[in-house]
N, C-alpha and C positions, 0 to 999 in steps of 0.2 A: 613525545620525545623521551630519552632516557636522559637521567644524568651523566654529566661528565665522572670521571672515573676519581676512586677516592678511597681511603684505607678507614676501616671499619672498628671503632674502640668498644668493648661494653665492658665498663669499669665494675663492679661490683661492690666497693666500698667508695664514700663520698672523698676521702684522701686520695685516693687514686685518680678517681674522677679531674678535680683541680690539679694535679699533678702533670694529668695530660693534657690541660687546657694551659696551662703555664708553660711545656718545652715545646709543641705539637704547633708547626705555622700552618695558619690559615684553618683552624680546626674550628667547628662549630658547634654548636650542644642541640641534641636530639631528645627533645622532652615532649615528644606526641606524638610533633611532625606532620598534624594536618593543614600546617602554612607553609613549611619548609618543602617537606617533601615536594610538593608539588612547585613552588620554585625553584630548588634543584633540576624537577623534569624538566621545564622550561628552562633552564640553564640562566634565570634570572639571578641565582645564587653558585655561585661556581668554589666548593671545599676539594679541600686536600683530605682534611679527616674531620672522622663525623663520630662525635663521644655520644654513646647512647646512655641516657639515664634511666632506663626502665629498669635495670634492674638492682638500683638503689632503694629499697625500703626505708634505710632511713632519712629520705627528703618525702616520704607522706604521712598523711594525717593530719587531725583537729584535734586541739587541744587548748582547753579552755582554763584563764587565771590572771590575775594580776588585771583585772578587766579589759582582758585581748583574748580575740581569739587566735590562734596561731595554726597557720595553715602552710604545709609542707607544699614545698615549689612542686613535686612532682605528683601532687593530690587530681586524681581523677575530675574534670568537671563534672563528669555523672555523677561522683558518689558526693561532689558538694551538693550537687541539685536534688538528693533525696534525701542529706543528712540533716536530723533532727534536732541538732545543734547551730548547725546555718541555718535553717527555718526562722528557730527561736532567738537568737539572738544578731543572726545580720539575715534578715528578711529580706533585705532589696537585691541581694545575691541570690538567694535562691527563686525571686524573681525574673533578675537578667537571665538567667542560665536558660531558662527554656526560650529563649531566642538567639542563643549561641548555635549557626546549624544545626543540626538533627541528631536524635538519639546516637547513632553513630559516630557521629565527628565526638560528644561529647564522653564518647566513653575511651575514647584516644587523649585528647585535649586535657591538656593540665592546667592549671593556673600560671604554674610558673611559664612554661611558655606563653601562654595568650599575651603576660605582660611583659614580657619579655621581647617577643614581635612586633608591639608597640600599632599596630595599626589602631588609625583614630577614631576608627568607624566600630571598634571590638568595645561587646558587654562588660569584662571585666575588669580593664581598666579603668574606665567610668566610674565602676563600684566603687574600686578605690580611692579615685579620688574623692568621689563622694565622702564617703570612711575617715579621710585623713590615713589611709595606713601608710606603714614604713615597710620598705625591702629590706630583705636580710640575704646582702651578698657576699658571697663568701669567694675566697681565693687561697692559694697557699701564704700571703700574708694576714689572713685570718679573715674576720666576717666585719664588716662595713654597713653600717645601719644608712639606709635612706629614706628619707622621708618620700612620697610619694608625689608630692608636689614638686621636687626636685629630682624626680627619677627618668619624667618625660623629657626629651633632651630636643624633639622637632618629629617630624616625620616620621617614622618606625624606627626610632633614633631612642635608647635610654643612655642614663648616668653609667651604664655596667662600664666595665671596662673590657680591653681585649680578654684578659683572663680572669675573669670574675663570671660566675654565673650565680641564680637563684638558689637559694637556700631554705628562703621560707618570708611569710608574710603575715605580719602584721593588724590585726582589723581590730580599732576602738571599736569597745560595744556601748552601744546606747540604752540607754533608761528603756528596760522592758515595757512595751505599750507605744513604744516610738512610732509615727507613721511614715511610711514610704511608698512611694511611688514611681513606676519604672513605664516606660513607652518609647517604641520607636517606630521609624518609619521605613519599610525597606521595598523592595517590588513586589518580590516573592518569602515566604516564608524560609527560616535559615540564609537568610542573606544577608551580608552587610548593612549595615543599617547607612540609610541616605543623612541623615538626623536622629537622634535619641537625646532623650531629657530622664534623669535619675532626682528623683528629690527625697529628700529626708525631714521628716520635723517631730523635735518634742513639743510638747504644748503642756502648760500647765493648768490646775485644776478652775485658776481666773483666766482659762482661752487666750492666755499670754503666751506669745513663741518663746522659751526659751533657747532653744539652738535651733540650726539651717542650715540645709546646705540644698543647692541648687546644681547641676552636674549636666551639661552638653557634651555630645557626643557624633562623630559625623560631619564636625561645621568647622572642627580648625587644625591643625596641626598634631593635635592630642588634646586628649579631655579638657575642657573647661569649665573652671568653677567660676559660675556667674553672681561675683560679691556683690556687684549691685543689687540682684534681687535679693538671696540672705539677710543684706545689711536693713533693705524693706520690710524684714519680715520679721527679725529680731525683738522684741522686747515691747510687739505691737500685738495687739488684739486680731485672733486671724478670723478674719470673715472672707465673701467674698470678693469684698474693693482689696485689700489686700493683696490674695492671691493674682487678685487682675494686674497690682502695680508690680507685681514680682515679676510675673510673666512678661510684663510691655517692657521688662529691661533685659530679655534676652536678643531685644531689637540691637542693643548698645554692641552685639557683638559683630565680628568683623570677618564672613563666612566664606570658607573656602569655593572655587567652584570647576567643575573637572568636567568629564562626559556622563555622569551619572547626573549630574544637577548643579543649578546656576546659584551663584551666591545670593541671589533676593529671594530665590524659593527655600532654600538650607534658613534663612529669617525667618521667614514666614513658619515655615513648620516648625523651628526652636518654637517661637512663642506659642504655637497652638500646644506642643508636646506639652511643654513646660508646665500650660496651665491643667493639662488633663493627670499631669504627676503630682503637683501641687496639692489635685484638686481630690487624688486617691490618698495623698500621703497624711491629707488633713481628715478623710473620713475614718482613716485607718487609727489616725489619732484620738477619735471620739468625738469631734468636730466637723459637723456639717454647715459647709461655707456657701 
């Protein structure tokens, strides 16, 4: 199919850009376009006008300070998934990334869109909620901090508003040495993921957790951070009875179920993922559980 018919924006400076998402009805933001596009063809997304952000320079880039990294909405996934800066200090990104489709999709595919599209089944929002980051969106009433936890609003649903788009992104960095661990389950390679489990952990030099985060993907509405297990794993000596109680409380969660997979299977693989994340994110930490 083709798309329905639509007038074509490419702003050139980031003012201009919000300018025409604030007069322009029914206008939508073009920041890859490996989700959109292809809902357009399928007429599942039906614009009027369609703002293209490729050729804003100043919404890319990493840039590191203030113990954030700061990642420009329109930043390539490929060049997060080779740069040497995501490596070393958010490592579970440059994990997820190579199960974001294929070389291709990811040299289109930006951040700012992936979370943006909000599907619950996608790597990088995950990341972030793991992270704790904060959106940075901007409008012609200026830029609006969101924290990330408050950005997923339901179903391919965020906090944005009609005229607000990404600006840029947020990532606490953790204590160099941190370990993390990223798995999912999909049919085929480059696909959706059925379930994904993202985990994070410091551990101290007494094998004490000092911070946690446990991160489902796949099984609800949008990412879920599983506090039960974290709150398990916090301020406890991490072996293996540990990482197994972490994992048995990704059972507590309450799993979507579609034609891809039934809610007691999306269970079933959280805890299995859960424990094989857990169980990288503790080796990676210097700790074998």
């Amino acid at each position: 199919m083709k798309p329905a018919t639509f007038d074509y924006h490419a702003p050139r400076q980031l003012k201009e850009a919000i300018e025409l998402l604030a007069k322009l009805p029914n206008a939508k933001i073009l920041a890859g376009g490996q989700s959109l596009v292809p809902m357009m063809n399928f007429r599942y997304v039906i614009v009027d006008h369609l703002i293209d952000l490729g050729g804003l320079d100043e919404l890319r880039g990493i840039t590191l300070g203030n113990g954030l990294l700061r990642i420009g909405a329109m930043t390539r996934q490929r060049d997060l998934e080779v740069s040497p800066e995501i490596a070393k200090h958010c490592p579970l990104m440059s994990e997820a990334l190579r199960h974001v489709g294929h070389r291709q999709t990811r040299n289109r595919g930006t951040i700012g869109g992936s979370l943006a599209h909000a599907d619950p089944a996608a790597e990088l929002p995950a990341v972030c909620a793991a992270y704790d980051a904060t959106v940075h969106a901007v409008s012609v009433r200026g830029i609006r901090q969101i924290p990330f936890r408050e950005f997923a609003a339901g179903f391919m649903a965020t906090a944005l508003k009609s005229d607000e788009m990404i600006a840029a992104v947020d990532v606490p960095i953790w204590r160099l040495g941190h370990g993390h661990g990223f798995h999912e389950f999909a049919r085929r390679q480059g696909d959706f993921a059925i379930t994904g489990a993202a985990a994070l952990l410091d551990v101290g030099v007494d094998n004490v957790v000092r911070r946690a985060t446990l991160t489902l993907f796949g099984v609800t509405a949008s990412p879920l951070r599983v506090e039960a297990a974290e709150s398990r794993l916090v301020g406890q000596p991490l072996d293996a009875g540990a990482i197994r109680a972490a994992a048995a409380a990704a059972w507590l969660i309450e799993p979507i179920s579609d034609i891809h997979a039934g809610g007691e299977y999306r269970r079933h693989l959280a805890q299995v993922l859960s424990s094989r994340a857990l169980n990288d994110a503790a080796r990676r930490a210097g700790v074998t559980a």
